[in-house]
VEXRONU-678245 format. One line per field, with one value per residue (C-alpha): residue in three letters; chain; x, y, z. Coordinates in Angstrom, 1 decimal. Each point is the difference from the previous one (the first is absolute). Example, Ala and Ser with C-alpha at 12.3 -4.5 7.8 and 13.67 -1.06 7.14 Angstrom:
residues 2
gufi <- [ALA_SER]
voba <- [A_A]
x <- [12.3_1.4]
y <- [-4.5_3.4]
z <- [7.8_-0.7]
***
This chain:
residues 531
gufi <- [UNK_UNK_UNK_UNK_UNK_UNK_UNK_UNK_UNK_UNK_UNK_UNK_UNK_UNK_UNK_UNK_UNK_UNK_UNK_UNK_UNK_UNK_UNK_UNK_UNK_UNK_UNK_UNK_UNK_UNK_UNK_UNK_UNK_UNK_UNK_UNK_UNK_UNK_UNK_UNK_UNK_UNK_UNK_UNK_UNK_UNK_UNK_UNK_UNK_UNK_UNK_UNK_UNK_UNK_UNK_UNK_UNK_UNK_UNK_UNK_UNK_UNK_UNK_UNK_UNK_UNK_UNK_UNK_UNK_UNK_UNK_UNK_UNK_UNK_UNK_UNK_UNK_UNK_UNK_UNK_UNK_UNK_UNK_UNK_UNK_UNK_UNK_UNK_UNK_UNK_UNK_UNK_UNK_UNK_UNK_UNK_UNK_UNK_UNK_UNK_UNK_UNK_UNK_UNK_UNK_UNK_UNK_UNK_UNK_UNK_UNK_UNK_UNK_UNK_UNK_UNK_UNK_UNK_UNK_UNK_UNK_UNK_UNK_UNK_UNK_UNK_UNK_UNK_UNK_UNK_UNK_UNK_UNK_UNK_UNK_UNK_UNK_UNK_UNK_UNK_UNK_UNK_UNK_UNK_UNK_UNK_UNK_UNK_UNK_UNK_UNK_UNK_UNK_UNK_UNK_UNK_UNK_UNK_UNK_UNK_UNK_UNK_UNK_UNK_UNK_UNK_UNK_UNK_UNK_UNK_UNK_UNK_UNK_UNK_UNK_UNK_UNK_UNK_UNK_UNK_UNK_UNK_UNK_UNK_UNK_UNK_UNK_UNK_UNK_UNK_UNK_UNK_UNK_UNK_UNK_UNK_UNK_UNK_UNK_UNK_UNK_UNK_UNK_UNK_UNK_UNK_UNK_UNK_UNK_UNK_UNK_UNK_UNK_UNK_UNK_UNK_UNK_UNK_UNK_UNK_UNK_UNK_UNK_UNK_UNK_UNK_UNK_UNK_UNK_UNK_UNK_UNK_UNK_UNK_UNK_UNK_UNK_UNK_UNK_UNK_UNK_UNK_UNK_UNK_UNK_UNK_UNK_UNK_UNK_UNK_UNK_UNK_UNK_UNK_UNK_UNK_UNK_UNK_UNK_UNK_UNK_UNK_UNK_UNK_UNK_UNK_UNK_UNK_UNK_UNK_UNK_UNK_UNK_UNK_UNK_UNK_UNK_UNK_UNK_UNK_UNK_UNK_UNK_UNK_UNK_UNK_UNK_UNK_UNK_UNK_UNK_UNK_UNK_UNK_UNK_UNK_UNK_UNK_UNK_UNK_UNK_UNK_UNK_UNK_UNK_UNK_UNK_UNK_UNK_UNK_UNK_UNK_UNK_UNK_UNK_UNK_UNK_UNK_UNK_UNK_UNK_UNK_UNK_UNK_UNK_UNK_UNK_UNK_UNK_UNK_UNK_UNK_UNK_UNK_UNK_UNK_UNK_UNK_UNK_UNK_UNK_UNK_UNK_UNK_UNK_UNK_UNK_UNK_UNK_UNK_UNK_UNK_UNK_UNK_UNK_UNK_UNK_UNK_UNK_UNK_UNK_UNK_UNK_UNK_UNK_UNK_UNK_UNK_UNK_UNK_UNK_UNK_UNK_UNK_UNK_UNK_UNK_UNK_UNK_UNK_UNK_UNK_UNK_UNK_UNK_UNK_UNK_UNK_UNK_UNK_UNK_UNK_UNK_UNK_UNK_UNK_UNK_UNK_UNK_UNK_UNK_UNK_UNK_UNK_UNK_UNK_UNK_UNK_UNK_UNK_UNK_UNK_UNK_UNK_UNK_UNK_UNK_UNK_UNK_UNK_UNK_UNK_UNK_UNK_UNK_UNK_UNK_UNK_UNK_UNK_UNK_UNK_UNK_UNK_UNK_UNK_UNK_UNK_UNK_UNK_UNK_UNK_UNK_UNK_UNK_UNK_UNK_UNK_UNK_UNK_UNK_UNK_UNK_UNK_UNK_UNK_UNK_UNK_UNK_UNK_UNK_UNK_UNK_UNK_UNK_UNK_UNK_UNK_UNK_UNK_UNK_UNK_UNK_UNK_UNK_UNK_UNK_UNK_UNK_UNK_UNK_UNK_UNK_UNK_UNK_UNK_UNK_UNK_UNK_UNK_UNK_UNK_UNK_UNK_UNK_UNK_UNK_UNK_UNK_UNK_UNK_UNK_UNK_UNK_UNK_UNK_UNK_UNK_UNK_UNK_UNK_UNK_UNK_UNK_UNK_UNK_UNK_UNK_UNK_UNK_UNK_UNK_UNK_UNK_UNK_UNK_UNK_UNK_UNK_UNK_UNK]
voba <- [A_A_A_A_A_A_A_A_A_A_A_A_A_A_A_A_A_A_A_A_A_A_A_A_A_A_A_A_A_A_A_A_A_A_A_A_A_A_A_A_A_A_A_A_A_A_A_A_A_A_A_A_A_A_A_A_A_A_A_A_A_A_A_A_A_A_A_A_A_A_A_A_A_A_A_A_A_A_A_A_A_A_A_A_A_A_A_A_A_A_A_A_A_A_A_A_A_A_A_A_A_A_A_A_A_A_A_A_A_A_A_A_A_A_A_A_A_A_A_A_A_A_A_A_A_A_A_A_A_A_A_A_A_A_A_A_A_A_A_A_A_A_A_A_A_A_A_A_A_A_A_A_A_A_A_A_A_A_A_A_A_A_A_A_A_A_A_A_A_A_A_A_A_A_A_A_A_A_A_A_A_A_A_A_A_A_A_A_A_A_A_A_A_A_A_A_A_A_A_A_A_A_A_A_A_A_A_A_A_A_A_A_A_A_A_A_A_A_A_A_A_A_A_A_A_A_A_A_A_A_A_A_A_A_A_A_A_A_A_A_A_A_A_A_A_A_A_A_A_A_A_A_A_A_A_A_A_A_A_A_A_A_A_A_A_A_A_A_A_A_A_A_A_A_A_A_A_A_A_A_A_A_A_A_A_A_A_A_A_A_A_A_A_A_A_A_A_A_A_A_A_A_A_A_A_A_A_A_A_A_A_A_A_A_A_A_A_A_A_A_A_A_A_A_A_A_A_A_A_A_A_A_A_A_A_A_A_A_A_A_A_A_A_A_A_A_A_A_A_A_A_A_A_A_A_A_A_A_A_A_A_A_A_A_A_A_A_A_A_A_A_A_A_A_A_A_A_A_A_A_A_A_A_A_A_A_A_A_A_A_A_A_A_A_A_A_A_A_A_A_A_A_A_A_A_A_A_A_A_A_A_A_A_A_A_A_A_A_A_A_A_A_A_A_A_A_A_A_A_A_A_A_A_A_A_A_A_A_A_A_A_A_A_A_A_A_A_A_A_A_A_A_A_A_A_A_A_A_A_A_A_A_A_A_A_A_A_A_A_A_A_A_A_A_A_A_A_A_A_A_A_A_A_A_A_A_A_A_A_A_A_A_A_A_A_A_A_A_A_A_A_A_A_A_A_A_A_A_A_A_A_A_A_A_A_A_A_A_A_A_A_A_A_A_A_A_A_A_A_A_A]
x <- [8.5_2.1_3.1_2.9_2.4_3.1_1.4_2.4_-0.2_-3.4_-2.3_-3.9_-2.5_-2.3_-2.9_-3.0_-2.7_-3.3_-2.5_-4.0_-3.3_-3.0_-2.8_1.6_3.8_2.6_2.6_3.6_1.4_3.9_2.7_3.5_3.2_1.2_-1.5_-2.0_-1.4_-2.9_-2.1_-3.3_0.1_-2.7_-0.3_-2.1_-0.9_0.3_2.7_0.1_1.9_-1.9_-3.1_-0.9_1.4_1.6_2.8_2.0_1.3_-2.8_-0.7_-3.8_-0.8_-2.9_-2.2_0.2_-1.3_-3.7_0.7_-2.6_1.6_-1.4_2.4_-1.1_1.4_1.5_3.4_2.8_2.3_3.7_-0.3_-2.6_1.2_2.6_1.4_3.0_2.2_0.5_-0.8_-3.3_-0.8_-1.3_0.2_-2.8_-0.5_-1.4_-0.1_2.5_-0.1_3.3_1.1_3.0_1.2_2.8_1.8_-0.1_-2.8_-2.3_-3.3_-1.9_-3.5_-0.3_-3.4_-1.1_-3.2_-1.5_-1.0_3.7_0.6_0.0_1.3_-0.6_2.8_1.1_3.4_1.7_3.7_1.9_3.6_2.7_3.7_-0.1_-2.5_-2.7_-3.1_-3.4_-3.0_-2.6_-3.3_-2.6_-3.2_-2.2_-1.9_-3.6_-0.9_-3.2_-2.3_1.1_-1.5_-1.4_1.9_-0.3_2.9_-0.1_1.3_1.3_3.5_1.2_3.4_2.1_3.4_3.0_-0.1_-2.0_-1.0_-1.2_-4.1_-2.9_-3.0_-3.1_-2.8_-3.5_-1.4_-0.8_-0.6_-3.5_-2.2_-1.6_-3.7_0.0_0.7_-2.7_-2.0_-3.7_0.5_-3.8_1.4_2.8_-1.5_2.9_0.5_2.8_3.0_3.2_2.6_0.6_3.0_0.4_-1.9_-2.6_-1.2_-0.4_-3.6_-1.2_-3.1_-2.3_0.2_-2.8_0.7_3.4_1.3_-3.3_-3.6_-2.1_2.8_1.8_3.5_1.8_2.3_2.3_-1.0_2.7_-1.4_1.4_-1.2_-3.3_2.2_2.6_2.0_-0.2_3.0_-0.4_-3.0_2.6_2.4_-2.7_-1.1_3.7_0.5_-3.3_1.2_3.6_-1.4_-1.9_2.8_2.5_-3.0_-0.8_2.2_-0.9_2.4_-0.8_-3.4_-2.0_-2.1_-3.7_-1.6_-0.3_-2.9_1.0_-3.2_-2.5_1.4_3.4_2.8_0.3_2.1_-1.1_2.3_0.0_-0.6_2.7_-2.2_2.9_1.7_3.5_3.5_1.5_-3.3_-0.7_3.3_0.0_-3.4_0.9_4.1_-1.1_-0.8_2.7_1.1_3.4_-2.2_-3.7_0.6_0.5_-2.7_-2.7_-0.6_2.0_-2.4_-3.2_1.5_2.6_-2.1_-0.8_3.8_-0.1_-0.9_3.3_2.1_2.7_0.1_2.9_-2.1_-2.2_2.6_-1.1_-3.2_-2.2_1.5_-1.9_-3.0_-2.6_-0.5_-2.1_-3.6_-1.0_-2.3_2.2_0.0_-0.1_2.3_-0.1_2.2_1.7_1.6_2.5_-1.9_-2.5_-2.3_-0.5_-0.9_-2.5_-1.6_0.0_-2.3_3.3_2.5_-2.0_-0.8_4.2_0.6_-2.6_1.2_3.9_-1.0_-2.1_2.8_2.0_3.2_3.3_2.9_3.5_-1.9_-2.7_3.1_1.8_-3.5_-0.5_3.6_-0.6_-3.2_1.1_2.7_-2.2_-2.2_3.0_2.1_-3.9_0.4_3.6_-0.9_-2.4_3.0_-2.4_2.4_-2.5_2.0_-1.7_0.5_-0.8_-1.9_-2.3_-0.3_-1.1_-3.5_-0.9_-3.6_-0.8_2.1_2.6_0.6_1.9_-0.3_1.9_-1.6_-0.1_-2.2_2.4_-3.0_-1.9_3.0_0.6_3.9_0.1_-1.1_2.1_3.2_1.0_0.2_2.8_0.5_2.6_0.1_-3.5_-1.5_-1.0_2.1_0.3_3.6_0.6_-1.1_1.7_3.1_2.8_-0.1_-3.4_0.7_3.0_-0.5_-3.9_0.2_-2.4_0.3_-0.8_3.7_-1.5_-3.3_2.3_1.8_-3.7_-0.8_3.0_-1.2_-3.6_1.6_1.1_-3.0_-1.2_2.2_0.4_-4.4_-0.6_2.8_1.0_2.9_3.3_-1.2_0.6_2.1_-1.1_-0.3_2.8_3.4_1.0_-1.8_0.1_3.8_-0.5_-2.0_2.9_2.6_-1.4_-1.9_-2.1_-2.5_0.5_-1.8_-3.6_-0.9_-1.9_2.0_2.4_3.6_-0.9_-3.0_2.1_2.6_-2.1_-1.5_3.9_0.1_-3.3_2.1_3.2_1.2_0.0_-3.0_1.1_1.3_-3.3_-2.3_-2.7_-3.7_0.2_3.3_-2.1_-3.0_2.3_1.7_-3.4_-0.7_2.5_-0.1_-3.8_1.4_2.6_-2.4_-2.6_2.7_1.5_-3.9_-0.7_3.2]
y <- [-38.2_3.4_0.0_2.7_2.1_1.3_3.1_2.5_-1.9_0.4_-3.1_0.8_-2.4_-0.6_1.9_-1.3_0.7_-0.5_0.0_0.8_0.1_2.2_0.2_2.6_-0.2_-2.3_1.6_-1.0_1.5_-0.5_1.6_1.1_1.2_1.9_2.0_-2.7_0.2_-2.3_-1.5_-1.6_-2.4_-2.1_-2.8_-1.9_-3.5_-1.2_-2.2_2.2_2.8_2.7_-1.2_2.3_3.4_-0.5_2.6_-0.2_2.5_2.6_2.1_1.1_2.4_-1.1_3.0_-0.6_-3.4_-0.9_-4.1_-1.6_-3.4_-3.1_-1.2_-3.9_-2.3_-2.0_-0.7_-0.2_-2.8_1.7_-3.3_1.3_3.7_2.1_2.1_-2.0_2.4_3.0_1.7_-0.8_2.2_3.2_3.1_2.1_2.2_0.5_2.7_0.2_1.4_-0.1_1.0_0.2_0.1_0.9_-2.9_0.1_-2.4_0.4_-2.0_0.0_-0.6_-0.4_-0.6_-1.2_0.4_-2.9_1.0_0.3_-3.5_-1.4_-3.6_-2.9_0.8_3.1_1.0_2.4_0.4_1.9_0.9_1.2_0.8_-3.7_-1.8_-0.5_-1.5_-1.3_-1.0_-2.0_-0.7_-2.1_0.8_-0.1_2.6_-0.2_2.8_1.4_1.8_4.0_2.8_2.3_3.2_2.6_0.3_4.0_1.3_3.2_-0.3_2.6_0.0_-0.5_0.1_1.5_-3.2_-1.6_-2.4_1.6_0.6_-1.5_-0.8_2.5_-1.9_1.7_-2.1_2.5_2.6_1.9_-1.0_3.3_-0.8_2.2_-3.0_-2.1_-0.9_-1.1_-4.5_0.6_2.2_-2.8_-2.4_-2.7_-1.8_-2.4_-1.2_1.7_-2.0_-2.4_-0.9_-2.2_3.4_1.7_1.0_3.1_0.2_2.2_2.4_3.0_2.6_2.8_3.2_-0.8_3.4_1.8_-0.7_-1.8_-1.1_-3.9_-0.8_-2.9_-0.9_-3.2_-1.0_-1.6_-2.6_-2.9_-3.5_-1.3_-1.9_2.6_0.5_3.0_1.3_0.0_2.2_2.1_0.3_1.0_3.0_1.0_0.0_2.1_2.6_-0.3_0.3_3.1_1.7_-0.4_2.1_0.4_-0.2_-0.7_-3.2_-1.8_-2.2_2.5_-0.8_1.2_-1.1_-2.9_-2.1_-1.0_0.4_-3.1_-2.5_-1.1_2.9_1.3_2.2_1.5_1.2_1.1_-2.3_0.1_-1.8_-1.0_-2.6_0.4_1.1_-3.1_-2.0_3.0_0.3_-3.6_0.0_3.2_-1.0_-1.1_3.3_2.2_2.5_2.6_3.0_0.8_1.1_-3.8_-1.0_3.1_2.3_2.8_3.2_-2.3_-1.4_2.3_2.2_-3.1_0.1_3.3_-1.2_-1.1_3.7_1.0_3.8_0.9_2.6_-3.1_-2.7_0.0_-1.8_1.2_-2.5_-3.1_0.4_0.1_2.0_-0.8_1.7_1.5_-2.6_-3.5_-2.6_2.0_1.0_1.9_0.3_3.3_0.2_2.6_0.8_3.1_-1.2_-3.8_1.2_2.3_-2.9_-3.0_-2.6_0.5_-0.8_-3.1_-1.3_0.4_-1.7_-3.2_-0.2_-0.4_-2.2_-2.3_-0.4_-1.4_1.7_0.6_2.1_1.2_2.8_-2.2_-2.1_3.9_0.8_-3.0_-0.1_3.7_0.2_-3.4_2.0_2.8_-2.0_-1.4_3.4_0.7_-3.1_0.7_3.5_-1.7_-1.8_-3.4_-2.9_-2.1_-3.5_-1.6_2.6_-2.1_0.4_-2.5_2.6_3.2_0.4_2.0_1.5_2.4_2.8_-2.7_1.3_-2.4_-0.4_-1.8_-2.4_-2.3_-3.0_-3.1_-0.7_-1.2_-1.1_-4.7_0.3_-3.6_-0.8_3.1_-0.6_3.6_-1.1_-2.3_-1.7_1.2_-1.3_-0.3_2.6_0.8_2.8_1.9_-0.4_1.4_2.9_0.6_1.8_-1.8_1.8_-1.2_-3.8_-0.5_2.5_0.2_3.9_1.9_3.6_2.9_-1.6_-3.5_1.6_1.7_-3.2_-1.8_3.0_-0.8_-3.6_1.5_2.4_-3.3_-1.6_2.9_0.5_-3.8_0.2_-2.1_-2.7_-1.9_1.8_-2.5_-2.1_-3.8_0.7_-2.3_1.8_-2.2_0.3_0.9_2.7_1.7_-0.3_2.0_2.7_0.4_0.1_3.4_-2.5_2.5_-1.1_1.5_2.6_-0.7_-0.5_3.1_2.2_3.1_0.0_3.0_-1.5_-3.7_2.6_1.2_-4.0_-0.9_3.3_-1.2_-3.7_1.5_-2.6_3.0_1.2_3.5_0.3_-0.6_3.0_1.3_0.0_4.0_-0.5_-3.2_2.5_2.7_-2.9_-1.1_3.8_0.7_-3.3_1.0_3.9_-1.5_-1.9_2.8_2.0_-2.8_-0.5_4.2_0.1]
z <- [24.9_1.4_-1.9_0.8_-2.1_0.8_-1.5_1.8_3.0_0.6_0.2_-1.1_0.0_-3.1_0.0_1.0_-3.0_1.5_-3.2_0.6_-2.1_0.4_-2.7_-2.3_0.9_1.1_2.3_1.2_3.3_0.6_2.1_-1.5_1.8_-2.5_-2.8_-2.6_-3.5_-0.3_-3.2_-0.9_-2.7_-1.8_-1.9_-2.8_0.9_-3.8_-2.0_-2.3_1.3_-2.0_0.0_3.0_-1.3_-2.9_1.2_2.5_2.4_0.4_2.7_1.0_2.3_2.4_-0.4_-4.3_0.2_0.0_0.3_1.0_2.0_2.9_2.1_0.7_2.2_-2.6_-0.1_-3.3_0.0_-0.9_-2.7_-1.9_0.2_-1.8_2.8_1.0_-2.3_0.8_-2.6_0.0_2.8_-0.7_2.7_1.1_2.3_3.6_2.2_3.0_3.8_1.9_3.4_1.8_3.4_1.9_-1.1_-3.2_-0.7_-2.6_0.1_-3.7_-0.4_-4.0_-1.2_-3.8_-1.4_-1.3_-3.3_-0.8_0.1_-3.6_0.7_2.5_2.3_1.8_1.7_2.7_-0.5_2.7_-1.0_2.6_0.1_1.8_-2.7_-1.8_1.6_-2.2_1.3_-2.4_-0.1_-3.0_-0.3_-2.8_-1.7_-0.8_-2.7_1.4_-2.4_-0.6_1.2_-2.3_-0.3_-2.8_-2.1_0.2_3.0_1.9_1.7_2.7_0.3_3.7_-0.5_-2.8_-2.0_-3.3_2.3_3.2_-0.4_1.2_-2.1_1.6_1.7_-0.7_2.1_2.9_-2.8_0.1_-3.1_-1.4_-0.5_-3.5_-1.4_0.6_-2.6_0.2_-0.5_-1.4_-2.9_-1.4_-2.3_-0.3_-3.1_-1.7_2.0_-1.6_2.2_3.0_2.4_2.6_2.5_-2.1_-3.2_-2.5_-1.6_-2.1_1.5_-1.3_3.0_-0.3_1.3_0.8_-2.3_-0.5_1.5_-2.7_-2.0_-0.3_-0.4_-0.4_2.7_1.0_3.8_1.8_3.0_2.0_-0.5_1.9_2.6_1.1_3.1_2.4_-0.5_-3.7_0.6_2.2_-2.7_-2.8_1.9_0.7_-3.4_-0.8_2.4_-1.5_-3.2_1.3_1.6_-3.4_-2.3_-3.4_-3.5_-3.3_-0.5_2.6_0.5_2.4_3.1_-0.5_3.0_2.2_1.6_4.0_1.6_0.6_-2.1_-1.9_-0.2_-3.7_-1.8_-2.4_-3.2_-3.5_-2.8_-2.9_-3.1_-1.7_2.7_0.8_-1.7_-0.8_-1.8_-1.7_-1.6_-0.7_-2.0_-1.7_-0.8_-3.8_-0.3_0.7_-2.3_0.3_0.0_-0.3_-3.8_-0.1_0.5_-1.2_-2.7_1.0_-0.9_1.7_3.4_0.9_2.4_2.1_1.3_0.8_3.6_0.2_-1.4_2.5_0.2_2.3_1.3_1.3_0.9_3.8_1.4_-2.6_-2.5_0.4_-2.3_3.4_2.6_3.8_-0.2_3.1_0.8_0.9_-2.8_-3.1_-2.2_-3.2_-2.9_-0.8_-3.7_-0.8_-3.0_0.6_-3.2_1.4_3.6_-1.4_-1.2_1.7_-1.8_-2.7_2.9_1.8_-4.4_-0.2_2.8_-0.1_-3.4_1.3_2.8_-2.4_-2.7_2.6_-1.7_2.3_-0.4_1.0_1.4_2.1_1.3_1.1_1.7_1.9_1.2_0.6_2.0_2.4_0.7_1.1_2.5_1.2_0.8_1.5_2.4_1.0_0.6_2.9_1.2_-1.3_-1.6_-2.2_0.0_-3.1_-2.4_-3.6_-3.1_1.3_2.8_-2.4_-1.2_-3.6_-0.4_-2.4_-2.0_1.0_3.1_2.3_4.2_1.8_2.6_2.7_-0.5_1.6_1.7_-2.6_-1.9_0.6_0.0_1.1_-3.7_-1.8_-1.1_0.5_3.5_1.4_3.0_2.3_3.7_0.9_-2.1_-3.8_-1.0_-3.6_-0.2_-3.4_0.6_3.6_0.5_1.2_3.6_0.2_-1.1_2.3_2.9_0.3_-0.6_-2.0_-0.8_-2.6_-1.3_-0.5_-1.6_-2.4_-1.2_-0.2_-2.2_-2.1_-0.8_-0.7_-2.5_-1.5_-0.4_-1.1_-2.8_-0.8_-0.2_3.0_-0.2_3.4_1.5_-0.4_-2.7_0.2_2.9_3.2_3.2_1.8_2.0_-3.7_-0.5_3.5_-0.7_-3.0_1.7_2.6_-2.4_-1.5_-3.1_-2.4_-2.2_-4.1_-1.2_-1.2_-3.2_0.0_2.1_-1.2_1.5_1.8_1.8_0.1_2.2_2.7_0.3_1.0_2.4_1.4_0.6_1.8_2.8_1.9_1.1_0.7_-3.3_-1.8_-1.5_2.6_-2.2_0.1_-2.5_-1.8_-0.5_-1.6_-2.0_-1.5_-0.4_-2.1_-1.8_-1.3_-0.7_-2.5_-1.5_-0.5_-1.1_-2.3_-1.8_-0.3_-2.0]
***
């Protein structure tokens, strides 16, 4: 029914709001006679009215979201639905077109993507100075499966704000053929991991580094039964993985098999699993310092590895450097005597790695070089999304990488992961711009880094502990909520967690600043033990 308002002695007719579907948007077309804010709303279909978010208020920006949704014929009964307060509506976004004529009309054509709607009904609210107009519609939402998409990737910025980038397709990118690897020369062996796409194994690939020579490597596949755009989006991310390079801390590309037969990518293998088992299993046997735990005059030359000179407190830190051939990499030591002879240096070090033994100073270097991979990836302009101890891999001379294995990772049965909307998310380790807004950025990687310096420092302890991932807690997380320092931790290193957890994401420390941070945290220490 057309009802009219009257306001200055002009009469206007409600606007008509004529809503439309199409496979991927729903659309609302409406003219105004005078200048109109409009507003898309949605919301959840379930009594309980956070069951379906469990915060209210959020906005998401439609190209941050990757929900995957089905729009069914079904209908929602307003009975068996929460919506009827308003409060319970949450507003999103669309995108807008408006023209005018000479009259002063403006006709709006707002669209909404589907995969912004988190709830069983959707609205359109026009406002003008004559009224407020709403038109509503209840559908349900079928969750289809996801789409696999690598955590890691490269944003390219469009616009002066945080939030104005796209995510770089490398779909239509050209693969370079260098890479290919001969299938016949990959002998695959024991699965290392499986998710709901693929599947890790562990492979002997010979010749990958030098011809006539083996080397253990991780091989990272989809499952038998895959889709072909999973296919698509493994090879963008073997020529996105080609295009960010080489660096010691993160897991490295070797190679890749795509020719006549299943497309896989082939990786280094770190023996000793990842970050946050590894500190688990060795937590009963952490010691202050390495005098702790060894005779002082016998083991001391094993940590010279880890000496600080601030003649050397750039790149040439971390205890490895890359070979010239891809895959290798070979320790340096800052002692002249031990790398004249290393059958003393590899003795030192399989004797540190067997004793299982961890330190202050391990802690400081694994902070240290995850920070360095990291200030690596943002230097690419690549965001990683997942950044975790579960997500960073140890091998020898305890060198750490950080990696990208969500693929092979079954969040639907890890509690790291939580449900929000239709999706699994890890939501203690997300930064609140990315929880509330959808929004992921070297800021948000920085506040994850933050909650892996906890775990770090607490030896592998869940982030938050005993607290439920609820309305409660996300209430906490918006109100600026930090966790205490780590058992583990110094104040100073406790410090530059809280920086890493500002509200703000502006005001948090780039990983150039956390790199010098960590630098200067091993220096004192080095200093503090030559004394």
């Amino acid at each position: 029914m057309v009802q009219s308002s009257l306001s200055n002695g002009f009469v206007s007719d409600a606007p008509l709001l004529k809503l439309s579907e199409s496979e991927n948007t729903i659309t609302c077309e409406t003219v105004s006679l005078v200048p109109a804010n409009y507003t898309w709303m949605s919301c959840s279909s379930s009594i309980d009215k956070y069951d379906y978010d469990q915060v209210r208020g959020v906005s998401i920006p439609d190209i941050y979201t990757h929900i995957e949704i089905q729009i069914s014929s079904s209908l929602c009964s307003l009975s068996h639905c929460s919506c009827e307060n308003d409060s319970y509506w949450e507003e999103i976004p669309g995108t807008s077109q408006t023209d005018s004529d000479i009259l002063c009309n403006k006709t709006i054509k707002s669209s909404l993507s589907k995969e912004l709607i988190k709830g069983l009904m959707w609205r359109f609210c026009l406002t003008n100075s004559f009224g407020s107009w709403c038109k509503t519609r209840y559908t349900a939402l079928l969750p289809q499966k996801p789409k696999y998409q690598p955590q890691l990737q490269i944003i390219q910025m469009v616009g002066p704000n945080d939030n104005d980038y796209i995510y770089i397709n490398f779909k239509d990118f050209e693969y370079d053929l260098k890479w290919e690897f001969p299938r016949e020369n990959l002998e695959l062996g024991k699965e290392l991991g499986s998710g709901a796409f693929g599947m890790v194994v562990q492979a002997t690939a010979y010749g990958i580094n030098k011809p006539g020579m083996s080397q253990q490597v991780a091989v990272k596949m989809l499952k038998e039964k895959h889709q072909a755009m999973e296919k698509e989006a493994l090879m963008s991310e073997l020529k996105m993985l080609i295009h960010i390079g080489h660096h010691t801390n993160i897991v490295n590309l070797l190679g890749a098999c795509t020719e006549s037969g299943p497309v896989y990518l082939i990786f280094q293998y770190c023996c000793y699993g990842d970050l946050l088992n590894y500190l688990k299993s060795n937590s009963e046997h952490y010691h202050k310092s390495v005098t702790d735990a060894f005779v002082k005059d016998r083991f001391s030359s094993i940590y010279h590895n880890l000496q600080l000179r601030k003649s050397e407190l750039g790149d040439n830190y971390v205890p490895m450097y890359p070979s010239a051939t891809r895959g290798q990499e070979e320790i340096v030591l800052t002692d002249p005597c031990l790398s004249a002879h290393p059958e003393i240096l590899e003795n030192l070090e399989n004797q540190r790695d067997d004793l299982q033994t961890l330190t202050f100073d391990d802690l400081l270097s694994f902070a240290f070089q995850v920070a360095k991979g990291m200030d690596f990836l943002s230097s690419k302009n690549c965001i990683h999304r997942d950044l975790a101890a579960r997500n960073v891999l140890v091998t020898n001379g305890r060198l750490v990488k950080i990696g990208d294995f969500g693929l092979a990772r079954d969040i639907d049965n890890d509690s790291n992961y939580v449900v929000r909307g239709n999706v699994r998310l890890p939501v203690k380790w997300m930064a609140p711009e990315s929880i509330f807004q959808g929004m992921y950025t070297m800021q948000s990687d920085v506040w994850a880094y933050g909650i892996l310096l906890w775990e770090i420092f607490s030896l592998g302890v869940t982030p938050y502990p005993g607290v439920k991932v609820d309305h409660t807690f996300y209430s906490m997380i918006e109100r600026g909520f930090k966790m205490e320092c780590p058992y583990y931790a110094s104040n100073s290193v406790y410090d530059i967690m809280c920086e890493c957890w500002d509200l703000d994401p502006n005001h948090r420390p780039s990983f150039s600043k956390l790199v010098s941070f960590m630098c200067n945290q091993l220096t004192d220490r080095e200093e503090k033990v030559g004394m």
